[in-house]
Structure formats: structure tokens, C-alpha cells
Gaussian input, Z-matrix of N, CA and C with variables (Angstrom, degrees):
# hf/3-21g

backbone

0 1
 N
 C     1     B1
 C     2     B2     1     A1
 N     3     B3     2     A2     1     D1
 C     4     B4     3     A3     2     D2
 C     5     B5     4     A4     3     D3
 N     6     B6     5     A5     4     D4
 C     7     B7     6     A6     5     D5
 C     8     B8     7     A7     6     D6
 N     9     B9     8     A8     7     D7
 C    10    B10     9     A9     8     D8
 C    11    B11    10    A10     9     D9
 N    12    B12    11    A11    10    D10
 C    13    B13    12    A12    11    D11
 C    14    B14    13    A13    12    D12
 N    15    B15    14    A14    13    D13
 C    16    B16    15    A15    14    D14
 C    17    B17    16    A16    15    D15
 N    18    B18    17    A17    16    D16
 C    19    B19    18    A18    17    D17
 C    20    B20    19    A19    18    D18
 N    21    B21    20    A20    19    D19
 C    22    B22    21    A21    20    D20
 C    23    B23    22    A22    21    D21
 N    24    B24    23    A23    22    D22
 C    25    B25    24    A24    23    D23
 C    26    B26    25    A25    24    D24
 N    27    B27    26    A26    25    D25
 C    28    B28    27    A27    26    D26
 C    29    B29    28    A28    27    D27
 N    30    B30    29    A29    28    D28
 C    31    B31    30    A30    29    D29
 C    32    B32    31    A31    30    D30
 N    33    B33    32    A32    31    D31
 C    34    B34    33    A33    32    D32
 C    35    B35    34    A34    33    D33
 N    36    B36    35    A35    34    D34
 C    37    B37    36    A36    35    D35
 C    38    B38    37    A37    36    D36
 N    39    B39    38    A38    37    D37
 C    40    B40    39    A39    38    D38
 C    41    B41    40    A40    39    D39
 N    42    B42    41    A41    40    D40
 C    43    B43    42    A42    41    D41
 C    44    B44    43    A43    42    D42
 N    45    B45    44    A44    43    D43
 C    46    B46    45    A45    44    D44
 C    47    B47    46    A46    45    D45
 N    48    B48    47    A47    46    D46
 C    49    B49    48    A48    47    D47
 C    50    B50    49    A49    48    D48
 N    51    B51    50    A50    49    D49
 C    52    B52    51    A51    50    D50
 C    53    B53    52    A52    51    D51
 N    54    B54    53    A53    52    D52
 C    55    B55    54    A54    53    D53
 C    56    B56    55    A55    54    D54
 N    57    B57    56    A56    55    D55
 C    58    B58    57    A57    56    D56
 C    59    B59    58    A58    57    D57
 N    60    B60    59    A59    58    D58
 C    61    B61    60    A60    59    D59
 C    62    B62    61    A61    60    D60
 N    63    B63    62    A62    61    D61
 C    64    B64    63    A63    62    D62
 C    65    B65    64    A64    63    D63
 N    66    B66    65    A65    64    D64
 C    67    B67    66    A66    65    D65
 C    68    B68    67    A67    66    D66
 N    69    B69    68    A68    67    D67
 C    70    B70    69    A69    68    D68
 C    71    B71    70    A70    69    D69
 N    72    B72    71    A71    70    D70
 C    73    B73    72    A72    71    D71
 C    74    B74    73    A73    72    D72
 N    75    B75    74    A74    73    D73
 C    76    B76    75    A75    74    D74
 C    77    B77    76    A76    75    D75
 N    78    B78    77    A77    76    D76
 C    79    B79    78    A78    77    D77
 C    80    B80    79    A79    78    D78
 N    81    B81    80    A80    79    D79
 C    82    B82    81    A81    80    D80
 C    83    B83    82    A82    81    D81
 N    84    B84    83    A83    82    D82
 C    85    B85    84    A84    83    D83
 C    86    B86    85    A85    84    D84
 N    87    B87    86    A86    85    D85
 C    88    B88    87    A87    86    D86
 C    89    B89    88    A88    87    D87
 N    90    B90    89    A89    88    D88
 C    91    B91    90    A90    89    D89
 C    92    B92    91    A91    90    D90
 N    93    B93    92    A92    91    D91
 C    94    B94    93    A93    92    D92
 C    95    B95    94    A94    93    D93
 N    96    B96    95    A95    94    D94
 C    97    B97    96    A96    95    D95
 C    98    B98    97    A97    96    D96
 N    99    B99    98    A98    97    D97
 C   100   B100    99    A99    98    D98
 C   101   B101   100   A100    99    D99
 N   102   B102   101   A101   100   D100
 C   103   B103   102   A102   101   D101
 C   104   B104   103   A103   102   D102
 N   105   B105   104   A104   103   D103
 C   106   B106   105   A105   104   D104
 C   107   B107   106   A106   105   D105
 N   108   B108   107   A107   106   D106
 C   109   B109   108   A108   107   D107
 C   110   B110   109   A109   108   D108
 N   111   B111   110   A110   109   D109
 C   112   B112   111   A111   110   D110
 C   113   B113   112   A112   111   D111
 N   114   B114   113   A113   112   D112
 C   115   B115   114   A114   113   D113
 C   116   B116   115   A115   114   D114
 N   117   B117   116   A116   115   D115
 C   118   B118   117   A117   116   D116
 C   119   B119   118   A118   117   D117
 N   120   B120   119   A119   118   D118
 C   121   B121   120   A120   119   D119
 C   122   B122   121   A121   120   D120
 N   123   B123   122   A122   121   D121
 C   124   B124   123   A123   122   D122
 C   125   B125   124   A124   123   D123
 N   126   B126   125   A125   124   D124
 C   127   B127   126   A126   125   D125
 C   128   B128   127   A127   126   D126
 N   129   B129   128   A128   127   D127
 C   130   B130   129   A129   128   D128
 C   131   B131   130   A130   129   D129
 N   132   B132   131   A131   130   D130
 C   133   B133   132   A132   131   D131
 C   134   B134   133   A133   132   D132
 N   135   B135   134   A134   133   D133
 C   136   B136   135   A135   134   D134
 C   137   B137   136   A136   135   D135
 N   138   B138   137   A137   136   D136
 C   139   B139   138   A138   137   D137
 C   140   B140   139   A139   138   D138
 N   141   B141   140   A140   139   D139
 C   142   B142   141   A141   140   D140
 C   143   B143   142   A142   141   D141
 N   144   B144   143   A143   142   D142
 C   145   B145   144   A144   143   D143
 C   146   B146   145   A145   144   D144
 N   147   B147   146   A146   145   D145
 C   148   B148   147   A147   146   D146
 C   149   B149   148   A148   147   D147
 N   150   B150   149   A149   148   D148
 C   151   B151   150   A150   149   D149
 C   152   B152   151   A151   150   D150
 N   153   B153   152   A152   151   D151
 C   154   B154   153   A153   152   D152
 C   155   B155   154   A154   153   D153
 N   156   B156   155   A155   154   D154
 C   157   B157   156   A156   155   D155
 C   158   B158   157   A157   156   D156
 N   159   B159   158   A158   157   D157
 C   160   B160   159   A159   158   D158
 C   161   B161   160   A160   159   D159
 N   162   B162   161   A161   160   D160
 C   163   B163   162   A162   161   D161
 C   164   B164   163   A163   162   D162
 N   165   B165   164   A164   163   D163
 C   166   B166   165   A165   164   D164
 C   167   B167   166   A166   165   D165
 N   168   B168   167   A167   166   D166
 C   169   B169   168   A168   167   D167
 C   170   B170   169   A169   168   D168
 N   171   B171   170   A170   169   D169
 C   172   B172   171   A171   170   D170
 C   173   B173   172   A172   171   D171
 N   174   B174   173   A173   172   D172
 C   175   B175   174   A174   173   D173
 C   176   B176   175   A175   174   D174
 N   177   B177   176   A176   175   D175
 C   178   B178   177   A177   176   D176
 C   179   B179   178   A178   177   D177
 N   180   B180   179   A179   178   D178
 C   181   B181   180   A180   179   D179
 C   182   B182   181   A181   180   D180
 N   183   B183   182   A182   181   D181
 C   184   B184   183   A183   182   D182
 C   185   B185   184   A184   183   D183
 N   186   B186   185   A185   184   D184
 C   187   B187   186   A186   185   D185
 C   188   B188   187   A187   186   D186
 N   189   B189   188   A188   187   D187
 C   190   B190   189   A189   188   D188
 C   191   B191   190   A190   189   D189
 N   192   B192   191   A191   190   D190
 C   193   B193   192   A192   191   D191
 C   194   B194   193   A193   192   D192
 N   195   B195   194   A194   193   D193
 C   196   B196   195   A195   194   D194
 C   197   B197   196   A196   195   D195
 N   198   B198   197   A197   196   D196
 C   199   B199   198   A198   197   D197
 C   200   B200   199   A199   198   D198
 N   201   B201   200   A200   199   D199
 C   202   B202   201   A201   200   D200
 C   203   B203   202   A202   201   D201
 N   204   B204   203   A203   202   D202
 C   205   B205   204   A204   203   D203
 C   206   B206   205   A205   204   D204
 N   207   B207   206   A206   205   D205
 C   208   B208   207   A207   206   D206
 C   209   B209   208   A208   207   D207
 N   210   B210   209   A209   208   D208
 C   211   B211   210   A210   209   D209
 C   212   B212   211   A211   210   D210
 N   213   B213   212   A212   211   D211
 C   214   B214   213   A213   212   D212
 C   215   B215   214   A214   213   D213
 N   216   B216   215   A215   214   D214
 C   217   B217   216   A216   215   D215
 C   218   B218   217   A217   216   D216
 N   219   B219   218   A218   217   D217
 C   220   B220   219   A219   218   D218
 C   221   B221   220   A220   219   D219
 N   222   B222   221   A221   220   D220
 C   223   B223   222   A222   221   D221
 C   224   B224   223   A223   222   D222
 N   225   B225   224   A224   223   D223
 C   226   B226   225   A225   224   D224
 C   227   B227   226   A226   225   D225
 N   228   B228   227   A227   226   D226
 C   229   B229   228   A228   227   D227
 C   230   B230   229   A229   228   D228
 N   231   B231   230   A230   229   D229
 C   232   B232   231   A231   230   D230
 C   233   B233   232   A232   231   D231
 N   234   B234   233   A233   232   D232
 C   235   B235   234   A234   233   D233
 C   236   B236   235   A235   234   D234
 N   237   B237   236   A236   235   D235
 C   238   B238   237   A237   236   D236
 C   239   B239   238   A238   237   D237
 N   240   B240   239   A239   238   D238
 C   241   B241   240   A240   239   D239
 C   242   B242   241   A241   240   D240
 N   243   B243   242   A242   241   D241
 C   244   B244   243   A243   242   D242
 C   245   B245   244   A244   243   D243
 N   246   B246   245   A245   244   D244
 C   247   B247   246   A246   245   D245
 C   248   B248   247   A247   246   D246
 N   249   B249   248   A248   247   D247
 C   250   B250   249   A249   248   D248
 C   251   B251   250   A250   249   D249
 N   252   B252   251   A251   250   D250
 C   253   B253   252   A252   251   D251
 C   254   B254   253   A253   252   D252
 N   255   B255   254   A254   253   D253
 C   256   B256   255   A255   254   D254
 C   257   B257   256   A256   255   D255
 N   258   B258   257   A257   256   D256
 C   259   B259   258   A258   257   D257
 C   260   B260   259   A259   258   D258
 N   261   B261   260   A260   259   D259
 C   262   B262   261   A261   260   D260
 C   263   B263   262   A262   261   D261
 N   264   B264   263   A263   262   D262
 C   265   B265   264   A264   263   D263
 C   266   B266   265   A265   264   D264
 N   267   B267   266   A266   265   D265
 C   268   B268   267   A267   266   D266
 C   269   B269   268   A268   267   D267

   B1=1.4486
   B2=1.5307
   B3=1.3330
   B4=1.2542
   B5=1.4394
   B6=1.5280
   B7=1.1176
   B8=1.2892
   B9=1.3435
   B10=1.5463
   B11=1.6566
   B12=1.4163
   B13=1.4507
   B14=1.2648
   B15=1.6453
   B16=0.9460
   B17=1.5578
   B18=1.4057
   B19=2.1378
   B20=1.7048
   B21=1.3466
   B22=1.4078
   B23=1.3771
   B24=1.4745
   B25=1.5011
   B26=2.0997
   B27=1.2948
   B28=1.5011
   B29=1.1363
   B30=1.6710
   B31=1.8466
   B32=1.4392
   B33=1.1762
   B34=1.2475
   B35=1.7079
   B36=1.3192
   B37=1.6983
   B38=2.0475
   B39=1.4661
   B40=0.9455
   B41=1.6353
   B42=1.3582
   B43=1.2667
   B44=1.5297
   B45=1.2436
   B46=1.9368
   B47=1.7579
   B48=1.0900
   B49=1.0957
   B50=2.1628
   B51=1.3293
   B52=1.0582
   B53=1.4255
   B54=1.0314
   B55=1.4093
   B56=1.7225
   B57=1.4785
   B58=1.6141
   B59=1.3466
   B60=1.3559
   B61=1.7604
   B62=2.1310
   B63=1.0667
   B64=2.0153
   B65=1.2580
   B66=1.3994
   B67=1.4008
   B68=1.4351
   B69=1.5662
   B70=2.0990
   B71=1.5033
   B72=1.2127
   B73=2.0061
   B74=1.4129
   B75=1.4769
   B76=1.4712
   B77=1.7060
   B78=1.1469
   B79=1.4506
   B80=1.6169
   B81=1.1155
   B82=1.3088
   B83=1.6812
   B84=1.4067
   B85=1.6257
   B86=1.5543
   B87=1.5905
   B88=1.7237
   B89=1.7113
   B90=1.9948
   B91=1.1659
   B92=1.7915
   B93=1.0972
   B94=1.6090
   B95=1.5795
   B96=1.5904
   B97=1.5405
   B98=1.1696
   B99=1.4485
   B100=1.4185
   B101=1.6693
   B102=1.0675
   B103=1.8887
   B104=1.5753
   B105=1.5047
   B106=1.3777
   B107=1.8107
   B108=1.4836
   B109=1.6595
   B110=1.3513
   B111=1.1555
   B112=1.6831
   B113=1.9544
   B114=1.3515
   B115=1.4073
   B116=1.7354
   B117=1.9084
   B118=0.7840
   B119=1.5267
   B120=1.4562
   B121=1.3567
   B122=1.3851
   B123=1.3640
   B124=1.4634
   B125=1.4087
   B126=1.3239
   B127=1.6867
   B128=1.7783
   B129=1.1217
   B130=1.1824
   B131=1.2941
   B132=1.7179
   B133=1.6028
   B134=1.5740
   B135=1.2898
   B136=1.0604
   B137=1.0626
   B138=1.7432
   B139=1.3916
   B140=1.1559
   B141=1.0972
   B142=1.3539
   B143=1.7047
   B144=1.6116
   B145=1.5468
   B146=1.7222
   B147=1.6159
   B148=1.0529
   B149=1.6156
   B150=1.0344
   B151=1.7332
   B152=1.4081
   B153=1.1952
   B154=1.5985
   B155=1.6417
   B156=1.4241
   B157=1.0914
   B158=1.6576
   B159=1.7540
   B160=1.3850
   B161=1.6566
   B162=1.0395
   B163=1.7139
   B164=1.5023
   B165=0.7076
   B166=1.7965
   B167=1.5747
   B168=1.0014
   B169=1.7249
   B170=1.8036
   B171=1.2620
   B172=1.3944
   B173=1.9112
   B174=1.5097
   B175=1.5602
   B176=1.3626
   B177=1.7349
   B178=1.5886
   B179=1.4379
   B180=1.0323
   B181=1.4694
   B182=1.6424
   B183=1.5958
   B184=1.4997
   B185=1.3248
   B186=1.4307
   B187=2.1255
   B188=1.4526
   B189=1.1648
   B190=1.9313
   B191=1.6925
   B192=1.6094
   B193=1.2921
   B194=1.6423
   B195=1.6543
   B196=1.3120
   B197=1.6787
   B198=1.6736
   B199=1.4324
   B200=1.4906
   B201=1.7941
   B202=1.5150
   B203=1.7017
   B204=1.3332
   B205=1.4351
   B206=2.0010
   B207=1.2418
   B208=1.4549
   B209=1.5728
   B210=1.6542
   B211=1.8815
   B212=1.2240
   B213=1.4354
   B214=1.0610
   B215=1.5018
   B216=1.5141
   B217=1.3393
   B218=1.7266
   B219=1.0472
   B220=1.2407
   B221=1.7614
   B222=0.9847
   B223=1.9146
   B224=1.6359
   B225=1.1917
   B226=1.9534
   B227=1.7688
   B228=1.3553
   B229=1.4991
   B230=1.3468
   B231=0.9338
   B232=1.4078
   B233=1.4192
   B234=1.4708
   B235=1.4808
   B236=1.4751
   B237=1.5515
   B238=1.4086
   B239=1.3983
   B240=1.4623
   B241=1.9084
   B242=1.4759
   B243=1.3303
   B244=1.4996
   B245=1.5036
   B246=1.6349
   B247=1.6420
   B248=2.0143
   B249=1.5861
   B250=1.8804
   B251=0.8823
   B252=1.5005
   B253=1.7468
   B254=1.3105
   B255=1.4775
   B256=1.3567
   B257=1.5308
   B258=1.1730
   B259=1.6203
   B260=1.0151
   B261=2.0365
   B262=1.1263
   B263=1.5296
   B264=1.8601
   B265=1.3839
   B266=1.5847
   B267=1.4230
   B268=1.1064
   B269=1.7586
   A1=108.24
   A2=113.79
   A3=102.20
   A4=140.01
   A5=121.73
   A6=115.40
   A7=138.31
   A8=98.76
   A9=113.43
   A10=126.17
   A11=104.54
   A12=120.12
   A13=104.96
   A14=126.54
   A15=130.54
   A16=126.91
   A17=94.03
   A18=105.72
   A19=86.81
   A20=116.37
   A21=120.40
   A22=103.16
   A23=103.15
   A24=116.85
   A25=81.61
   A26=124.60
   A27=129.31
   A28=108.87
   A29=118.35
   A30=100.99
   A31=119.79
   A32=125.03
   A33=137.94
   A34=130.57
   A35=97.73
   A36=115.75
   A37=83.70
   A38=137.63
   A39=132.54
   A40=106.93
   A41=115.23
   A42=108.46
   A43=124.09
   A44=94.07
   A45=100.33
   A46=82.27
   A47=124.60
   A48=138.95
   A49=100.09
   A50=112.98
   A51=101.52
   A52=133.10
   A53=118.87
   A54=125.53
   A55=112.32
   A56=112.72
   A57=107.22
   A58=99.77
   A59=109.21
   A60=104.77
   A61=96.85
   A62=91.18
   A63=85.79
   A64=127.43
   A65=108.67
   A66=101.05
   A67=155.63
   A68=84.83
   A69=125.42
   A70=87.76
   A71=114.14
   A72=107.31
   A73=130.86
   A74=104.82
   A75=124.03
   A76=94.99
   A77=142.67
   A78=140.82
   A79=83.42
   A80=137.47
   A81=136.98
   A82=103.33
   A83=100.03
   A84=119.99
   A85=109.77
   A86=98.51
   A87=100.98
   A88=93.78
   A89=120.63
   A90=121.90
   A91=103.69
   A92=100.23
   A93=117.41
   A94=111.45
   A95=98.21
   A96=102.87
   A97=88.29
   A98=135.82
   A99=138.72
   A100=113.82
   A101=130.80
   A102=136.28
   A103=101.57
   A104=108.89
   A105=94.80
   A106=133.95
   A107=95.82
   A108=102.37
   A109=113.96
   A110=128.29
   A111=141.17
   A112=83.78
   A113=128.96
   A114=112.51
   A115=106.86
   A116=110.00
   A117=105.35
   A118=161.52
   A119=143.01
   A120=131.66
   A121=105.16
   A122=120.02
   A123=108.95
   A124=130.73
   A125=103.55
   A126=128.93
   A127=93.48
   A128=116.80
   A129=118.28
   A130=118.93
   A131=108.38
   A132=117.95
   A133=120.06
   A134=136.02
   A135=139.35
   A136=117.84
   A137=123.24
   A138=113.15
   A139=135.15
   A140=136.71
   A141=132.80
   A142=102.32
   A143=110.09
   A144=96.90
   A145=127.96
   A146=120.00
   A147=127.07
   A148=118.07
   A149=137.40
   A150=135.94
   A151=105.82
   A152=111.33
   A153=100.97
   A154=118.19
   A155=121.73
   A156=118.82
   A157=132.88
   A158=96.86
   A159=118.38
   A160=104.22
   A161=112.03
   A162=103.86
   A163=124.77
   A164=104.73
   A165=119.39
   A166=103.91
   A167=118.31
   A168=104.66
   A169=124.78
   A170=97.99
   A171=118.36
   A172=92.74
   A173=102.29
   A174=104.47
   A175=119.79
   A176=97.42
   A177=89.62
   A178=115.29
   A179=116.12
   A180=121.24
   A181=121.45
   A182=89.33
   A183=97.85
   A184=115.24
   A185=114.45
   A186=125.27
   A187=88.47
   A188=126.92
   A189=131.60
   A190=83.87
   A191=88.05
   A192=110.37
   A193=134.12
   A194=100.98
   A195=116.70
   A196=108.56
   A197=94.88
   A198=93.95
   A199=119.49
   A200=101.34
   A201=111.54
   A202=114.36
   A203=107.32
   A204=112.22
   A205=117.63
   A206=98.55
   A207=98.92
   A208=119.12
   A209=90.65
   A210=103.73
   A211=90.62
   A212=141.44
   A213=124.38
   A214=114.79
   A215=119.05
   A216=107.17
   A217=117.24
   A218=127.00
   A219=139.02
   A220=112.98
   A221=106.34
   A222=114.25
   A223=100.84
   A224=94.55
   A225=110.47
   A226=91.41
   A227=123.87
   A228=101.97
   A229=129.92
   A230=116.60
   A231=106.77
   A232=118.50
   A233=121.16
   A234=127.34
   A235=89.46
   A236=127.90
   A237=128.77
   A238=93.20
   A239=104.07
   A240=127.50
   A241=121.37
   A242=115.93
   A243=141.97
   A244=118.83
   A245=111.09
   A246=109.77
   A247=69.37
   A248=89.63
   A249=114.25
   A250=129.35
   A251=133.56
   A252=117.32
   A253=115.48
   A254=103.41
   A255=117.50
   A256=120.25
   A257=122.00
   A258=103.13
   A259=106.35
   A260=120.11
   A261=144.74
   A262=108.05
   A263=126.70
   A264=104.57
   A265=113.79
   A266=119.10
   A267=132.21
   A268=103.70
   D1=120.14
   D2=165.84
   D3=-72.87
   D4=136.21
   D5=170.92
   D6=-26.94
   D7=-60.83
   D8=-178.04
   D9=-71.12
   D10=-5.66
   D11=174.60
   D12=-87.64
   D13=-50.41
   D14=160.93
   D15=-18.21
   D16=-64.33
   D17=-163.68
   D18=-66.20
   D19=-45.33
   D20=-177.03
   D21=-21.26
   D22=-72.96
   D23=-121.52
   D24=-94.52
   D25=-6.65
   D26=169.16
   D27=-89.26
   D28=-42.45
   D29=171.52
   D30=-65.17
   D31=-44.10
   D32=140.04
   D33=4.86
   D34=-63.30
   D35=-166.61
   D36=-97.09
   D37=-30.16
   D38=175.09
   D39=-65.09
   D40=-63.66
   D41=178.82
   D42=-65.58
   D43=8.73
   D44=177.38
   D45=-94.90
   D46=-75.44
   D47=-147.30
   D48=-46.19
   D49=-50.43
   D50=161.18
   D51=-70.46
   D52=-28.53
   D53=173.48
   D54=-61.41
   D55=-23.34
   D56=176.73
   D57=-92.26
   D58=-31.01
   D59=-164.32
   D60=-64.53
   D61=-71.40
   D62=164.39
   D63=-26.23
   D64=-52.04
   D65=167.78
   D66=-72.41
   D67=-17.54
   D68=170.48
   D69=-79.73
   D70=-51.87
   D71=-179.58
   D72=-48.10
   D73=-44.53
   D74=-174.38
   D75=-87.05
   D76=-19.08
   D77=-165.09
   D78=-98.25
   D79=-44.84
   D80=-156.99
   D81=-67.02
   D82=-53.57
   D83=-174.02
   D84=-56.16
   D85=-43.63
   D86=-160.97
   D87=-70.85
   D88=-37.01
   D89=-165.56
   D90=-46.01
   D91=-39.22
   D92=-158.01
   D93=-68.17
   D94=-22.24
   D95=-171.85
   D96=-86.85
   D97=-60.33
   D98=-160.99
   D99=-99.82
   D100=40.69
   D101=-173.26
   D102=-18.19
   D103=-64.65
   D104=-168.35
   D105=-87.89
   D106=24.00
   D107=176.80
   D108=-102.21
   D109=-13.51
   D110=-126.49
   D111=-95.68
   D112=12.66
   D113=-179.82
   D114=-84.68
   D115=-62.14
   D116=158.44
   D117=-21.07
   D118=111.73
   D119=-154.29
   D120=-71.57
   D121=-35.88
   D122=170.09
   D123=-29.54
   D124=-52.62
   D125=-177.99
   D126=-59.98
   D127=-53.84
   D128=-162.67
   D129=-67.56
   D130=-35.17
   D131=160.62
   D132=-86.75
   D133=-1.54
   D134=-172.00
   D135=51.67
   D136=165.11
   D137=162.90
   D138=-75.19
   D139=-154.43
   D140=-143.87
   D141=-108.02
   D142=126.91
   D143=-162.80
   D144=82.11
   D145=-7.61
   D146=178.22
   D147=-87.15
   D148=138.58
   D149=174.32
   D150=-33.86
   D151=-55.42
   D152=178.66
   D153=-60.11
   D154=-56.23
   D155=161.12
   D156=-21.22
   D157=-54.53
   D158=-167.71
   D159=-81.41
   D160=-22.15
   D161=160.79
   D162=-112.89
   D163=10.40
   D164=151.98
   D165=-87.90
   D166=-36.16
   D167=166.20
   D168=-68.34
   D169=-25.04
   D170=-152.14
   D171=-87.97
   D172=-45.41
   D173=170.59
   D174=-63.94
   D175=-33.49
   D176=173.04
   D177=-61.78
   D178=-60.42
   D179=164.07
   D180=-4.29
   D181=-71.86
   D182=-172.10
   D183=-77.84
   D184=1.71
   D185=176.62
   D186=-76.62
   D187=-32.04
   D188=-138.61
   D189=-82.93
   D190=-65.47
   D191=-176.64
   D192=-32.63
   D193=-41.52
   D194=-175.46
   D195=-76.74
   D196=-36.73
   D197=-162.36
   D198=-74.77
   D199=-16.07
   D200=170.66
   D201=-77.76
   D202=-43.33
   D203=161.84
   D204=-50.30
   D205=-20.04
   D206=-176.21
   D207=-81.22
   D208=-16.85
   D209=-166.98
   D210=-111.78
   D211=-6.39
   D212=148.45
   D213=-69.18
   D214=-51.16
   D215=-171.76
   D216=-73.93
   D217=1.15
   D218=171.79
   D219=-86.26
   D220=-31.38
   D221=-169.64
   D222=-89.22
   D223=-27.40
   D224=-172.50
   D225=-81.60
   D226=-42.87
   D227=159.40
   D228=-87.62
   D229=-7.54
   D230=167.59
   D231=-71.73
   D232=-22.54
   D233=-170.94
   D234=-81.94
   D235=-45.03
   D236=-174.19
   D237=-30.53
   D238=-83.10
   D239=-175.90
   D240=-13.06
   D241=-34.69
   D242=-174.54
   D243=-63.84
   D244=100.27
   D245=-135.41
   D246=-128.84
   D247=135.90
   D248=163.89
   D249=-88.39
   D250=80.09
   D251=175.72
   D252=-90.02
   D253=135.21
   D254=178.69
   D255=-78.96
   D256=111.73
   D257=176.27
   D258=-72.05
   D259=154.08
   D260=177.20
   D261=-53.64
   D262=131.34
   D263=179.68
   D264=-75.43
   D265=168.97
   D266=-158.33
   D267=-112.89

């Protein structure tokens, strides 16, 4: 396994991991201002240019992000796996 696929594919799942937690934060806050809108996805994506909006993009981002980091760190072991047998000379 390579190293470097590795840190990849952990900065990766880190910057996902904050990028949802922000965005569960800011959805939480806005719910609180407004209780009875929060069903709708609009509300949930905000409008256009709004904090909520702007980190709902930003998670998307980092979903994109992870999942390419993921097929890197997955292909980087599979090449590990990749075993040479020599046939006996003849």
C-alpha cells in the first residue's frame, strides 16, 4: 500500500468529515431561527450565495473529493497485491 495514497485518502475523509460537521452546524442554527421551514430541501440548501448554501457546496466538494481519493487509495493496493512468479528455467 502506498504511503502516499494513504495520507491522501485520510486528508480526504478529514476534510469530508469537517466539511459535513459545518454543514449539520449551520443547518442546525438556521433550523433554530426558522422551526417551522426546516422540512423543505430548499431550506436545507439555502439560497444562492448563503452559508448554508456555500457549505453544502463545499461538502459536496469534499464527497467528490474523498471518493477520488478512495480509488486512488484502493488501485494503489491492488497494485501492492500484484505478485511475479518466475517459471522454473527449462
Amino acid at each position: 500500500m502506498s504511503r502516499n495514497a494513504r495520507r491522501l485518502y485520510v486528508r480526504a475523509y478529514r476534510r469530508w468529515a469537517e466539511a459535513d460537521m459545518m454543514f449539520l452546524l449551520l443547518v442546525r442554527d438556521a433550523r433554530s431561527l426558522v422551526p417551522e421551514v426546516h422540512e423543505g430541501m430548499v431550506f436545507r440548501t439555502g439560497q444562492a450565495g448563503s452559508r448554508v448554501r456555500r457549505a453544502y457546496e463545499a461538502r459536496l466538494r469534499a464527497i467528490e473529493a474523498l471518493q477520488a481519493a478512495r480509488a486512488a487509495y484502493l488501485s494503489a493496493t491492488r497494485r501492492d497485491r500484484r505478485v511475479l512468479l518466475y517459471l522454473p528455467a527449462s
